[in-house]
TIRO-2110 file (N, C-alpha, C; in Angstrom, 1 decimal):
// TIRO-2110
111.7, -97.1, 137.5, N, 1, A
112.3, -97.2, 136.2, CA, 1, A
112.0, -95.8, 135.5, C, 1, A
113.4, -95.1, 135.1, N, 2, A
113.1, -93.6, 134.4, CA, 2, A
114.3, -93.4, 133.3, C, 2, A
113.6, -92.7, 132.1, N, 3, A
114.8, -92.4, 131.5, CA, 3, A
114.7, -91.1, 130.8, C, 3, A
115.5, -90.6, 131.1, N, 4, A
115.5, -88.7, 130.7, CA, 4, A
116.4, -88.4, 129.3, C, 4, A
115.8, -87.5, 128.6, N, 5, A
117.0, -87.0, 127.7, CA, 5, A
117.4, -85.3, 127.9, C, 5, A
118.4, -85.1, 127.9, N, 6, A
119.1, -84.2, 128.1, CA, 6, A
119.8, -83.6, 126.7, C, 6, A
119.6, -82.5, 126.0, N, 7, A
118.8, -81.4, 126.1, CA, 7, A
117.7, -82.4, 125.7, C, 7, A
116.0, -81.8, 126.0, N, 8, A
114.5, -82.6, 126.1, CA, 8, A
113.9, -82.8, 124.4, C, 8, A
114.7, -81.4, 123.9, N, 9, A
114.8, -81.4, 122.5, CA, 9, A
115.5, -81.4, 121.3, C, 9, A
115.2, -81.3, 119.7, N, 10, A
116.2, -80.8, 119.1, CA, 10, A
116.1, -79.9, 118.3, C, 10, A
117.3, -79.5, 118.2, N, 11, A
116.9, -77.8, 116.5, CA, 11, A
118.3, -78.3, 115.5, C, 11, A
117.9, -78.7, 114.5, N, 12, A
119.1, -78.5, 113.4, CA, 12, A
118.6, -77.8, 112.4, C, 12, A
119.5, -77.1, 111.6, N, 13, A
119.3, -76.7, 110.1, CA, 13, A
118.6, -77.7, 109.1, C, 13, A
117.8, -77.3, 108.4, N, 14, A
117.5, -78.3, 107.6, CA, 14, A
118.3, -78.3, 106.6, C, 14, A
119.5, -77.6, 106.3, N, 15, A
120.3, -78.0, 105.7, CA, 15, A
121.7, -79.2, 105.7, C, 15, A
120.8, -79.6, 106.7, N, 16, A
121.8, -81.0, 107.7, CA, 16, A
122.7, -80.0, 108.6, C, 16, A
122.7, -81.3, 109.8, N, 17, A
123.4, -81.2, 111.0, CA, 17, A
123.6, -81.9, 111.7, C, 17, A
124.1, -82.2, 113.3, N, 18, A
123.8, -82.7, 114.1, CA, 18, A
123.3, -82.0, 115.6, C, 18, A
122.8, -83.4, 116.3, N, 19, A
122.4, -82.6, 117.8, CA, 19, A
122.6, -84.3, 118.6, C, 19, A
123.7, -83.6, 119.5, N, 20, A
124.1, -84.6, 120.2, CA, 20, A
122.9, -84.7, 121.6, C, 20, A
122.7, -85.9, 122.3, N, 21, A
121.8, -85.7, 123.7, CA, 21, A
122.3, -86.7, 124.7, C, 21, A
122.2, -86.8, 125.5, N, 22, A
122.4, -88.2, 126.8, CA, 22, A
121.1, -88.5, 127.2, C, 22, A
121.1, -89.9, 127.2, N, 23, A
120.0, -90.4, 127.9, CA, 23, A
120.4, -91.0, 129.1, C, 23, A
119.8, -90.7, 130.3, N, 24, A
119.6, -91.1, 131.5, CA, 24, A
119.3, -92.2, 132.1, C, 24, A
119.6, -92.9, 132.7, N, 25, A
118.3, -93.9, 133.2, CA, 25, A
118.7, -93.8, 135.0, C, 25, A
117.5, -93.5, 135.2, N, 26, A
117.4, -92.7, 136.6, CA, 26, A
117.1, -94.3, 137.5, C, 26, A
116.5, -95.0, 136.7, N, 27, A
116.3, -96.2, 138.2, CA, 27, A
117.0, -97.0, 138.6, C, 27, A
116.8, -98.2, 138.8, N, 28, A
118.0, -99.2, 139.7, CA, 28, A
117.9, -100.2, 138.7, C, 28, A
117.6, -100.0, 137.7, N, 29, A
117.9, -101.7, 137.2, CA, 29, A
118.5, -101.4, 135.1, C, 29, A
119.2, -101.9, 135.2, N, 30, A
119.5, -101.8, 133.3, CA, 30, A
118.3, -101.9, 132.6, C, 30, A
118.6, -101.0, 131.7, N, 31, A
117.6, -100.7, 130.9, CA, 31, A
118.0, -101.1, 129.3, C, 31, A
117.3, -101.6, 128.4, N, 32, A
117.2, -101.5, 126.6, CA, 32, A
116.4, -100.7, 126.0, C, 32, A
116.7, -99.8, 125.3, N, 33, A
116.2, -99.2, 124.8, CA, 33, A
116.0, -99.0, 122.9, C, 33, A
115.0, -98.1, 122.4, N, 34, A
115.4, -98.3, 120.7, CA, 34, A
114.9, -97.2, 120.4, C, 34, A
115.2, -96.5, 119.4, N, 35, A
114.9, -95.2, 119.2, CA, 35, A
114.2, -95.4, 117.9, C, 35, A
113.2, -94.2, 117.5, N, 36, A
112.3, -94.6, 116.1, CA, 36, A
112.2, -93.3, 115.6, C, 36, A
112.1, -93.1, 114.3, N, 37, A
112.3, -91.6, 114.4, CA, 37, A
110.9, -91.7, 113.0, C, 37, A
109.7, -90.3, 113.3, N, 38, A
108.8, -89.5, 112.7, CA, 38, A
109.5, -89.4, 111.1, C, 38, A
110.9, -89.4, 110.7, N, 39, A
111.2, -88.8, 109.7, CA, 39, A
112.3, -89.9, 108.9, C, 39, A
112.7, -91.1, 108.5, N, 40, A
113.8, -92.2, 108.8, CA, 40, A
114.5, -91.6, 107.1, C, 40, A
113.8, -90.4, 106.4, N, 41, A
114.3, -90.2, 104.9, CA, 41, A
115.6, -88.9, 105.2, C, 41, A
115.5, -88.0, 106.3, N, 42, A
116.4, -86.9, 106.3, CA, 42, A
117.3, -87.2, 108.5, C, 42, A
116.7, -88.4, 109.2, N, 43, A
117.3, -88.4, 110.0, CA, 43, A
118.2, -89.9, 110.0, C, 43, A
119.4, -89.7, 110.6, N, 44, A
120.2, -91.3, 111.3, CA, 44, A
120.4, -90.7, 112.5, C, 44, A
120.3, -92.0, 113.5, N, 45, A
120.3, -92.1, 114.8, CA, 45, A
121.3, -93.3, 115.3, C, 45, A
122.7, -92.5, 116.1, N, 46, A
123.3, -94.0, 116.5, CA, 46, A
123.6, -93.6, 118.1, C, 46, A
123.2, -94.4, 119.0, N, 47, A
122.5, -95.7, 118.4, CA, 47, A
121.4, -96.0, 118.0, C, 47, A
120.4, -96.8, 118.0, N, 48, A
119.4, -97.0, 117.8, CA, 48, A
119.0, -98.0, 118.5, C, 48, A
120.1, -98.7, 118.7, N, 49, A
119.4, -100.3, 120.1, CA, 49, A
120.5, -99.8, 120.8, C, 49, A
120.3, -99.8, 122.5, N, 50, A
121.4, -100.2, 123.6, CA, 50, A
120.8, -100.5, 124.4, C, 50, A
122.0, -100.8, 125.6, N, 51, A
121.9, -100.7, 127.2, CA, 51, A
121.9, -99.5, 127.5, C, 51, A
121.5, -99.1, 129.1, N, 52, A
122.3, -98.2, 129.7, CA, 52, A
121.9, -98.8, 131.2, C, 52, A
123.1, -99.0, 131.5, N, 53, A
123.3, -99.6, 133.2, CA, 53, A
122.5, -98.4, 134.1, C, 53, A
122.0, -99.3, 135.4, N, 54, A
121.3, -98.4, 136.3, CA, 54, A
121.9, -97.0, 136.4, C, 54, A
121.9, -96.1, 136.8, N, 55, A
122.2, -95.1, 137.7, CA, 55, A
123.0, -94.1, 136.0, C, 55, A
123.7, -94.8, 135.1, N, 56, A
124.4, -94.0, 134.4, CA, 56, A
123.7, -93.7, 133.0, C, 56, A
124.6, -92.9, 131.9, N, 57, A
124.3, -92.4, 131.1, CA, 57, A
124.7, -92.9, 130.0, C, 57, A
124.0, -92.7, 128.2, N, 58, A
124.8, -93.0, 127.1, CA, 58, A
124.5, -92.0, 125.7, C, 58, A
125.7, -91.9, 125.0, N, 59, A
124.9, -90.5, 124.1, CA, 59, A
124.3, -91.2, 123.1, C, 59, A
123.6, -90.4, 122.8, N, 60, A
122.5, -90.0, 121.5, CA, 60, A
123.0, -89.5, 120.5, C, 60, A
123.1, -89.1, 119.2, N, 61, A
123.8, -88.4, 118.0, CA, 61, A
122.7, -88.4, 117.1, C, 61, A
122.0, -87.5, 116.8, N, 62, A
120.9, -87.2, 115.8, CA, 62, A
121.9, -86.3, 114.4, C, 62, A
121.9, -87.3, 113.3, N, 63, A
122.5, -86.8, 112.2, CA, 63, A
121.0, -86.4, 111.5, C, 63, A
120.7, -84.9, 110.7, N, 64, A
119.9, -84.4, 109.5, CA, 64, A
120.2, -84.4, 108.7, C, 64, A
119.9, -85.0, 107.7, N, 65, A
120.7, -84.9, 105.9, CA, 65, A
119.7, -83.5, 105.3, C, 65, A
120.2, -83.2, 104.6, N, 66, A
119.9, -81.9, 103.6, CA, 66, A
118.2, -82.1, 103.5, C, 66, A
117.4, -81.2, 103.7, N, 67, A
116.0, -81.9, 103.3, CA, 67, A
115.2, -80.6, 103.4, C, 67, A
113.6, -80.6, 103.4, N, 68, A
112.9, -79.4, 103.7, CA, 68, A
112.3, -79.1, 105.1, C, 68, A
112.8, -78.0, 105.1, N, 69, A
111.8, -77.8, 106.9, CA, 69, A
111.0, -78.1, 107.6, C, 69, A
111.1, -79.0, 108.6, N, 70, A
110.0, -79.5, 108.9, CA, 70, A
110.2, -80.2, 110.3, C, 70, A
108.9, -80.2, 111.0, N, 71, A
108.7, -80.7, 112.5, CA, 71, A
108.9, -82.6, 112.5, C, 71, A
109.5, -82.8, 113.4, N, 72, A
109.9, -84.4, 113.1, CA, 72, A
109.5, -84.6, 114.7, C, 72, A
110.1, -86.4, 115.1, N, 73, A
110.4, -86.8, 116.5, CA, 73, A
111.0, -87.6, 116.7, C, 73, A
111.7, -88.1, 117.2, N, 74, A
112.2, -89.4, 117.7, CA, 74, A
111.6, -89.8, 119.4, C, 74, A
111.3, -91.2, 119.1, N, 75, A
110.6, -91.7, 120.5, CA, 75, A
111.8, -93.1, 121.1, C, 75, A
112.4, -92.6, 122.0, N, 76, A
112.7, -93.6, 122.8, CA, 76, A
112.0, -94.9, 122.8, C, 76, A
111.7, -95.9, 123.1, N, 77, A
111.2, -96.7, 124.2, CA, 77, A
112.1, -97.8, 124.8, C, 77, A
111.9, -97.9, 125.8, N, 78, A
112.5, -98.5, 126.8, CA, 78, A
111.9, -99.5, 127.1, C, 78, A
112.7, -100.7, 128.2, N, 79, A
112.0, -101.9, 128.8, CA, 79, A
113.4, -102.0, 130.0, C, 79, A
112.8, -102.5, 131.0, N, 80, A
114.0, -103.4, 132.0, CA, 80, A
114.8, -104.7, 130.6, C, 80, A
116.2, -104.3, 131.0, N, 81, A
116.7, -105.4, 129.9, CA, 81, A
116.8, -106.7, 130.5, C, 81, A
116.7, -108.2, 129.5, N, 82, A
116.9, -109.3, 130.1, CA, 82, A
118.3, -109.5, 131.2, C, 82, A
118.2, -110.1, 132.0, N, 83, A
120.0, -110.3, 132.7, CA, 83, A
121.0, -111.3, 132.2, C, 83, A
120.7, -111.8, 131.1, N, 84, A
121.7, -112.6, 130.4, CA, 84, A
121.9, -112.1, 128.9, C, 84, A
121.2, -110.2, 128.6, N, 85, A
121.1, -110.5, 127.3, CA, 85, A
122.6, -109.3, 127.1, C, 85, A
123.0, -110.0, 125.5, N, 86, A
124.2, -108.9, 125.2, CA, 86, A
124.2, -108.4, 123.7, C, 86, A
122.8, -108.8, 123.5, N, 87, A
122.4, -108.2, 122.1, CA, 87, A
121.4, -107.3, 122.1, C, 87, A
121.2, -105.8, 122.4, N, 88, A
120.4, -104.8, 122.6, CA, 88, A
119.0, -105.1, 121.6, C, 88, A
119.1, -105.4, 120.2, N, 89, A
118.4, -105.3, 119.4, CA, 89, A
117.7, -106.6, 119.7, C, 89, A
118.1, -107.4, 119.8, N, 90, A
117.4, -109.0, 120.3, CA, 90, A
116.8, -108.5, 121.5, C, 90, A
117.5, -108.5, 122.6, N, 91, A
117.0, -107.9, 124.0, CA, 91, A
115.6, -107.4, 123.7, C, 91, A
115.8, -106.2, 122.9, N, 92, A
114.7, -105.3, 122.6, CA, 92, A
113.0, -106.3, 122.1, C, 92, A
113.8, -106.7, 121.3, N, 93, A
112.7, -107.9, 120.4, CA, 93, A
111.7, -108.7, 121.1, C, 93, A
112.5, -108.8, 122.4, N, 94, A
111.7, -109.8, 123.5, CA, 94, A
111.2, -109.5, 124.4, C, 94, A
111.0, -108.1, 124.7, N, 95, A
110.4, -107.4, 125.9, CA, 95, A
109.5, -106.5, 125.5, C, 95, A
108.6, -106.7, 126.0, N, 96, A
107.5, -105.3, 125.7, CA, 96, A
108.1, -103.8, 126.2, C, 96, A
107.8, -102.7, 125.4, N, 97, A
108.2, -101.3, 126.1, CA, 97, A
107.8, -101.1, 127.3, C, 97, A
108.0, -100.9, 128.3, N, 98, A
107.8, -100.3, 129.7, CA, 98, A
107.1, -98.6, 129.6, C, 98, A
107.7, -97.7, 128.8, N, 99, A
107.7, -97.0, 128.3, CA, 99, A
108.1, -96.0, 127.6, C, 99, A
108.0, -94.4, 127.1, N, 100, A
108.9, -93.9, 125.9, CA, 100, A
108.9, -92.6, 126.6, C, 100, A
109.9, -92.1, 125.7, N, 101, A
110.1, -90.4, 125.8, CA, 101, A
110.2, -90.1, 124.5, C, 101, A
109.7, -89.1, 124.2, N, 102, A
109.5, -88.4, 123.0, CA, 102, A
110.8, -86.8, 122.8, C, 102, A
111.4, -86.6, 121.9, N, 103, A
112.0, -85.8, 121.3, CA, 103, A
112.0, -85.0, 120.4, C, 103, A
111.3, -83.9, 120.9, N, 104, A
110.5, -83.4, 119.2, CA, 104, A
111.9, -82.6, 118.8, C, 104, A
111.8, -82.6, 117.3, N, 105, A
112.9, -81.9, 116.6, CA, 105, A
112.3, -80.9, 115.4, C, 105, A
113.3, -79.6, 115.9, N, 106, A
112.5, -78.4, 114.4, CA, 106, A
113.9, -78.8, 113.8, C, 106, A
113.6, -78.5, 112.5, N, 107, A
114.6, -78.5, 111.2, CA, 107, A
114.4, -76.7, 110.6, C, 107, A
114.6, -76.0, 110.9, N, 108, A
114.8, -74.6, 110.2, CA, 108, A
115.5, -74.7, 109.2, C, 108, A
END
């Protein structure tokens, strides 16, 4: 069970922006995931609950709103998803993390 993000990092203006990413999931089984972010006053993240079926990919969208310069992160975490579930955020709710990837982001 593995899940990558592609680019590892982010850079936006702190004058707002975005930074698009794909998350991976490298192993054999569906994955749920939730994303959390170091900063929730100058960042939105969609999604923030999903799937991503074995072997394939799903994007990421890091929106910055106008704010002051500053080092942030958003942390993945992941679990194998239940096999009857179709609500990511519920899904999420009921399984412990398996584990996370981290996303550091500068704001210039």
């Amino acid at each position: 069970m593995s899940l990558t993000v592609d680019p590892p990092a982010a850079q936006v203006p702190a004058g707002g922006g975005t930074s698009a990413h794909k998350l991976a999931n490298g192993g054999d089984a569906k994955l749920v995931f939730k994303v959390k972010s170091s900063n929730n006053t100058e960042y939105r993240i969609k999604p923030v609950f999903g799937f991503i079926d074995a072997g394939a990919t799903t994007d990421l969208t890091l929106t910055r709103l106008s704010g002051p310069p500053k080092e942030d992160k958003l942390v993945v975490q992941f679990a194998p998803a239940p096999a009857d579930a179709a609500d990511p955020q519920a899904a999420f709710g009921a399984v412990q993390p398996a584990g996370n990837v981290t996303i550091p982001i500068t704001a210039a």
